[in-house]
C-alpha positions as CSV (number, residue, x, y, z in Angstrom):
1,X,101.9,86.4,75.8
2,X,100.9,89.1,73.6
3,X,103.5,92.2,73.3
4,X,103.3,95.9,72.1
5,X,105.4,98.4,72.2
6,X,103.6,101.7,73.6
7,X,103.4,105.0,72.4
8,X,106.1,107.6,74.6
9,X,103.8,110.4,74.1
10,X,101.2,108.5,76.0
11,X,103.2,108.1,79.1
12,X,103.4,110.8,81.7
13,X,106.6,112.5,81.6
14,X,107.2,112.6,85.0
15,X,107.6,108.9,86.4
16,X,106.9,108.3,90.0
17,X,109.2,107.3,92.3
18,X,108.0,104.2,95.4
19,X,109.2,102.4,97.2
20,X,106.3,99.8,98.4
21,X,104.0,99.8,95.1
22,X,101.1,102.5,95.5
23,X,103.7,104.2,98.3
24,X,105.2,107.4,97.4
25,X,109.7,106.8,98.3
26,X,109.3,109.0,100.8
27,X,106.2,108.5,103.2
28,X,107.4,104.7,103.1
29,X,110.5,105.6,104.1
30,X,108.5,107.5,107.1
31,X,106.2,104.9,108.1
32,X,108.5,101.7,108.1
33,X,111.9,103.2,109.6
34,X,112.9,101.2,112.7
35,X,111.3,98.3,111.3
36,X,113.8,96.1,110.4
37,X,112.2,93.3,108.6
38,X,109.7,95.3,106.4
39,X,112.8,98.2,105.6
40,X,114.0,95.2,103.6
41,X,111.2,93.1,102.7
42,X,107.4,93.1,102.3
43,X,105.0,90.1,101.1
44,X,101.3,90.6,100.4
45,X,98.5,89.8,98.3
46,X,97.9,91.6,94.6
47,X,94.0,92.1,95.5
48,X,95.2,94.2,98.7
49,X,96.6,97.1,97.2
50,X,95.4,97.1,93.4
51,X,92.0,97.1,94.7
52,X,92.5,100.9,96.1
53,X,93.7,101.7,92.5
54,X,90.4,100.1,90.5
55,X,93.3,97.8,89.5
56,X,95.4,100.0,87.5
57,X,98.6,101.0,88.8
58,X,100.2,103.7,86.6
59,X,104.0,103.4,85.4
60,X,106.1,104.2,88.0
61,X,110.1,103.5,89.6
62,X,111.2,101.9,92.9
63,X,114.9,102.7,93.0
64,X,115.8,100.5,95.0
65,X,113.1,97.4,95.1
66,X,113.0,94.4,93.3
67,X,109.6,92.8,93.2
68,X,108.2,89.6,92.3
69,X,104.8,88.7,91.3
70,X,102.9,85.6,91.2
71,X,99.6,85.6,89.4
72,X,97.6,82.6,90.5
73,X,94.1,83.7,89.2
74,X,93.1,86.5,86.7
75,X,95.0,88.3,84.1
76,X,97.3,91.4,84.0
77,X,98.7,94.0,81.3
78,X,102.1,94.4,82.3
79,X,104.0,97.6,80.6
80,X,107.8,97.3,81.5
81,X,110.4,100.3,79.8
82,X,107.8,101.0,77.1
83,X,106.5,97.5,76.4
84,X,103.4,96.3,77.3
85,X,102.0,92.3,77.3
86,X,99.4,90.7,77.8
87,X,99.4,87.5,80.9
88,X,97.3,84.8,81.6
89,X,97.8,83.3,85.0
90,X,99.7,81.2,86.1
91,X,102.8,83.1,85.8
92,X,105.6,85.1,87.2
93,X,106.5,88.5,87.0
94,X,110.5,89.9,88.0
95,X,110.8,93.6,88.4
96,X,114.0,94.7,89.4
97,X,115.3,98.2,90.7
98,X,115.2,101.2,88.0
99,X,113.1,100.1,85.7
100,X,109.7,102.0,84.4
101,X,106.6,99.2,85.1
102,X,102.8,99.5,85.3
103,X,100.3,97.1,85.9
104,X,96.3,96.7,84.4
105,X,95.0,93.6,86.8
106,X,91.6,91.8,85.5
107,X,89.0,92.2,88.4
108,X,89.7,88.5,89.7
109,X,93.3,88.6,90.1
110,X,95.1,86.8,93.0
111,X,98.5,85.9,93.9
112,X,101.3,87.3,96.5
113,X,103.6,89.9,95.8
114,X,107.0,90.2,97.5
115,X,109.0,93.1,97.7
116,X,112.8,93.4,98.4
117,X,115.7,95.5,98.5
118,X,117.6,95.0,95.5
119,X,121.2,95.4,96.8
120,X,121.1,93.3,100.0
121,X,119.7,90.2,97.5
122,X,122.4,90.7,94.9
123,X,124.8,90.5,97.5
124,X,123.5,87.4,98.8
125,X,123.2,85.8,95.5
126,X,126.8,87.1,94.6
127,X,128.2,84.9,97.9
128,X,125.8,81.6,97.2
129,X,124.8,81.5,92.9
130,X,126.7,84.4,91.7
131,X,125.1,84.2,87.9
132,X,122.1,84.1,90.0
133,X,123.0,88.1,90.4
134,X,122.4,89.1,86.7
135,X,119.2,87.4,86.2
136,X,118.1,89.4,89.5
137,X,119.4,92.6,87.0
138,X,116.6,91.9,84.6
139,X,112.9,91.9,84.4
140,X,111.4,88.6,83.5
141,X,107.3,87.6,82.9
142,X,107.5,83.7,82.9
143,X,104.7,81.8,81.8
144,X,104.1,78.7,84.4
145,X,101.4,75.7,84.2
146,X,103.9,73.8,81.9
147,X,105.4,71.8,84.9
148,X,103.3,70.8,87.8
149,X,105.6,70.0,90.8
150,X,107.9,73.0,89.5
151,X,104.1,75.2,90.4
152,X,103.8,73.3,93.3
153,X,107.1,73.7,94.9
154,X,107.0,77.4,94.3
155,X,103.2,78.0,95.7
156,X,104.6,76.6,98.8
157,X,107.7,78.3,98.6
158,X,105.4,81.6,98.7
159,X,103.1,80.2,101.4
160,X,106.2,79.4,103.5
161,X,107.3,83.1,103.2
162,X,104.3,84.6,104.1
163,X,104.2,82.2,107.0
164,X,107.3,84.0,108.2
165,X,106.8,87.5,106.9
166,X,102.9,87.1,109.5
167,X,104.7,85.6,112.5
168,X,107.3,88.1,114.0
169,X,108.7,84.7,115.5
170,X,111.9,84.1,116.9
171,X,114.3,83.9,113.8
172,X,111.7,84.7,111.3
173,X,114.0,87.6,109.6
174,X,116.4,85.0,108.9
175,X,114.5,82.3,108.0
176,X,112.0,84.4,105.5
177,X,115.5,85.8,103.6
178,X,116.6,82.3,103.2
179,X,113.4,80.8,102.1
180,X,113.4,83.6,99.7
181,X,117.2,83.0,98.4
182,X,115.7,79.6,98.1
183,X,112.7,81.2,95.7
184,X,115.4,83.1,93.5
185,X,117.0,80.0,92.7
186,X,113.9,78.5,91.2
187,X,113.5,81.2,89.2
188,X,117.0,81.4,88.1
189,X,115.8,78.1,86.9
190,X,113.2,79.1,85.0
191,X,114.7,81.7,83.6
192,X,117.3,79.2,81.7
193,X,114.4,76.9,80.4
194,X,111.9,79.2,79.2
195,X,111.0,80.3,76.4
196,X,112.1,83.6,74.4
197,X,109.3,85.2,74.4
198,X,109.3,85.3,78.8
199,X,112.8,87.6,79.0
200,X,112.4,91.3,78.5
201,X,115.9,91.2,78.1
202,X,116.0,92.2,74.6
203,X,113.2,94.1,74.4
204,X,114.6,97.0,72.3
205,X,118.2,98.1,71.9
206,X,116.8,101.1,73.5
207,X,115.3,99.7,76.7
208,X,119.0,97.7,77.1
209,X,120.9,101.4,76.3
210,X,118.6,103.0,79.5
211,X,119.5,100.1,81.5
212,X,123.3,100.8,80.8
213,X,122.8,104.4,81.8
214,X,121.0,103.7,85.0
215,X,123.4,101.3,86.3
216,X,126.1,104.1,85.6
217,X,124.3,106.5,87.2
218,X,123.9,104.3,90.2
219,X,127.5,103.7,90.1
220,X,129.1,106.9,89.5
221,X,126.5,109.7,90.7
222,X,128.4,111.0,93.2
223,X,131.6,111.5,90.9
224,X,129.3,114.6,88.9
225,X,130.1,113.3,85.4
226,X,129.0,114.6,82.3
227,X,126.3,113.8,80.0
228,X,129.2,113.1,77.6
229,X,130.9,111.2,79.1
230,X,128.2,108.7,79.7
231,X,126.9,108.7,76.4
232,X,130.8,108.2,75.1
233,X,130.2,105.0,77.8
234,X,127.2,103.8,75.9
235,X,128.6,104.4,73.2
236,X,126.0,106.9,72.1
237,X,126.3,110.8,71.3
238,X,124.8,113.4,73.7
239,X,121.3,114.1,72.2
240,X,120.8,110.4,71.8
241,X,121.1,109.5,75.0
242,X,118.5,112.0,75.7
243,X,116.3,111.4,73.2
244,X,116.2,107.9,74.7
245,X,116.0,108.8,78.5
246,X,112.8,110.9,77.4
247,X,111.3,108.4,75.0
248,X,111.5,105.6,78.1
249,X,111.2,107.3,81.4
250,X,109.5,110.8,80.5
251,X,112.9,112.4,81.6
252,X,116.1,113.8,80.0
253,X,119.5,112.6,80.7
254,X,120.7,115.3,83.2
255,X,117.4,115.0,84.6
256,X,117.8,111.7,85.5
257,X,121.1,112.4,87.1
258,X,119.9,115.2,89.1
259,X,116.8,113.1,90.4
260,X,119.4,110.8,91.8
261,X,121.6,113.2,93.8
262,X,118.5,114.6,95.5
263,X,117.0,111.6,96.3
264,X,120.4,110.7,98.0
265,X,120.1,114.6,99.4
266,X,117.2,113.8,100.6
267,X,117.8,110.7,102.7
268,X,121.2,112.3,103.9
269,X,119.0,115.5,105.4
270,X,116.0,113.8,106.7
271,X,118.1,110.4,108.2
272,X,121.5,111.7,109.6
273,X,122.4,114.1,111.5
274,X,125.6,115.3,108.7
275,X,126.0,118.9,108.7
276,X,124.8,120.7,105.1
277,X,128.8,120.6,104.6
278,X,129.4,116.7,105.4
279,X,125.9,115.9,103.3
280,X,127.5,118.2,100.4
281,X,131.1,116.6,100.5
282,X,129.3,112.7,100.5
283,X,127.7,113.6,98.1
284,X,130.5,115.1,95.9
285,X,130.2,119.0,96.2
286,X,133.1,120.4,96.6
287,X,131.4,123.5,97.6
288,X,128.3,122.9,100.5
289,X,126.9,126.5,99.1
290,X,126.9,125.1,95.5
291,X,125.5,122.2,96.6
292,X,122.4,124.4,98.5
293,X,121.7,126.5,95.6
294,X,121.6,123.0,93.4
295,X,118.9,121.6,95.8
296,X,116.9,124.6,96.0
297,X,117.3,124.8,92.6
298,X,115.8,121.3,92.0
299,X,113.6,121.1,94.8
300,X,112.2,124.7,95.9
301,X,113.8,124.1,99.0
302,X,117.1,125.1,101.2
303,X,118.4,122.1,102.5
304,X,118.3,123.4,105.9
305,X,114.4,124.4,105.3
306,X,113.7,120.5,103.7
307,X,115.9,118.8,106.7
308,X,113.4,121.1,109.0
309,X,110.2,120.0,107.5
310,X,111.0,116.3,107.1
311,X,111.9,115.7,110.9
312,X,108.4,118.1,111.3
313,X,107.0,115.4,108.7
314,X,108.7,112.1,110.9
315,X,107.5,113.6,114.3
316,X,104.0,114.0,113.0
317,X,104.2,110.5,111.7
318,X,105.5,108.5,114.9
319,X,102.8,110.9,117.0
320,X,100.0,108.4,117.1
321,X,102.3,105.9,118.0
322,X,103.5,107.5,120.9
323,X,100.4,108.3,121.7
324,X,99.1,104.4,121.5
325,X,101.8,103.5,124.1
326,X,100.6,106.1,126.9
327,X,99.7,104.5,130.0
């Protein structure tokens, strides 16, 4: 594995958000509510989507997805938080929520890739292997080819997954989650055996720093604190912090934090029926017309005129499946 740190200039300042890889957060929200299984989970092939992108996906976020990768054939330039490496199948690849990742795939590239919701994992891990939870926390590339069976057992691992994820079976939910668990743990394996140079954990004091704040802001988004007091947290001043939240994901500090209040503010309108008050008050405004003039502010919007056009957006969406189930 070959690493490089990248230029910040170079990267676009304003990240995108997805949820599914190549599938802006919102429109996949649209398109797979009321399906259970794929709200938390998705399994494909690398070829399927990358090929719409001549292979290149640009740097981008899923808030709340963790996705792992398994190169079987080909090669990939994986940046993650400002550091790119090079890869050489076989090998693994763990992306988890929040963090900055692009991908440049060779034209021969093969091998599944599994998306899942970040939380519902950790908390599963937390009840079964609870130091099986941080590793989920970090991104990991892991070089495989070294042991054969260890391969072996985790090709058919994914095999058994996709199995499940195809059939819609009785159980398969269920079953799929737990074959997965059962996948995490054989990573969390490899992750304690391998070498160095396959953790991105220490990448740069600060990539770790941006991971800090993130998981703050996660925590605490709702409570409105300052820029101060997080960087007094990390133990940073003010303008660092910023300096840092540009320099890694092409957006200031309070930019960051704003991003995640409407993105909650955005799910809140388009998939509850809270008033503007009740959304406000979960939210942490104690004062809904504060609240409006912050989201229009950020967004161009009232929150009354965005809750209006994404139900207009979610009817349009479930039309054509109405439509297919017309007698």
């Amino acid at each position: 594995m070959k690493k490089t740190r990248v230029n910040p200039n170079s990267l676009s300042r304003q990240i995108k958000h997805y949820e599914l890889y190549g599938e802006l957060e919102f429109d996949s929200l649209v398109s797979t509510r009321g399906e259970s299984w794929t709200n938390s989970f998705h399994f494909e092939k690398i070829p399927l989507r990358s090929s719409h992108y001549k292979c290149e996906i640009e740097p981008h976020i899923h808030d709340a997805f963790l996705q792992i990768l398994m190169l079987s054939h080909g090669s990939a330039v994986v940046t993650i938080n400002g550091t790119m490496t090079d890869l050489q199948s076989p090998c693994l690849i763990v992306i988890p929520a929040q963090n900055v990742h692009g991908f440049k795939f060779s034209q021969n590239i093969d091998g599944p890739i599994i998306t899942v919701a970040q939380k519902p994992i950790e908390s599963m891990a937390k009840l079964l292997m609870p130091e099986l939870a941080q590793v989920l926390r970090e991104p990991w590339l892991i070089q495989l080819g070294v042991d054969v069976k260890a391969d072996a057992a985790l090709t058919s691992l994914m095999a058994s997954i996709e199995h499940e994820w195809r059939i819609h079976s009785y159980g398969h939910a269920a079953a799929g989650l737990n074959l997965l668990m059962t996948l995490l743990i054989h990573i969390g394996r490899l992750t304690q055996t391998s070498l160095p140079t396959s953790s991105l954990m220490t990448v740069s004091r600060a990539a770790a720093t941006i991971e800090k704040f993130k998981a703050l802001v996660n925590d605490t988004y709702k409570s409105h604190i300052s820029i101060e007091a997080y960087a007094s947290r990390l133990g940073v001043s003010p303008s660092q912090l910023t300096r840092l939240t540009k320099s890694v994901l092409g957006m200031t500090a309070i930019e960051v934090l704003n991003a995640r209040l409407i993105f909650e503010a955005e799910r809140n309108l388009t998939y509850t029926s809270d008033s503007i008050k009740q959304v406000a008050a979960n939210l942490g405004f104690a004062d809904d017309a504060y609240f409006s003039r912050f989201f229009r502010k950020q967004t161009g919007m009232t929150p009354r005129e965005f809750r209006m056009d994404a139900l207009q957006q979610v009817s349009i969406q479930a039309l054509p499946k109405a439509l297919k189930n017309l007698p």
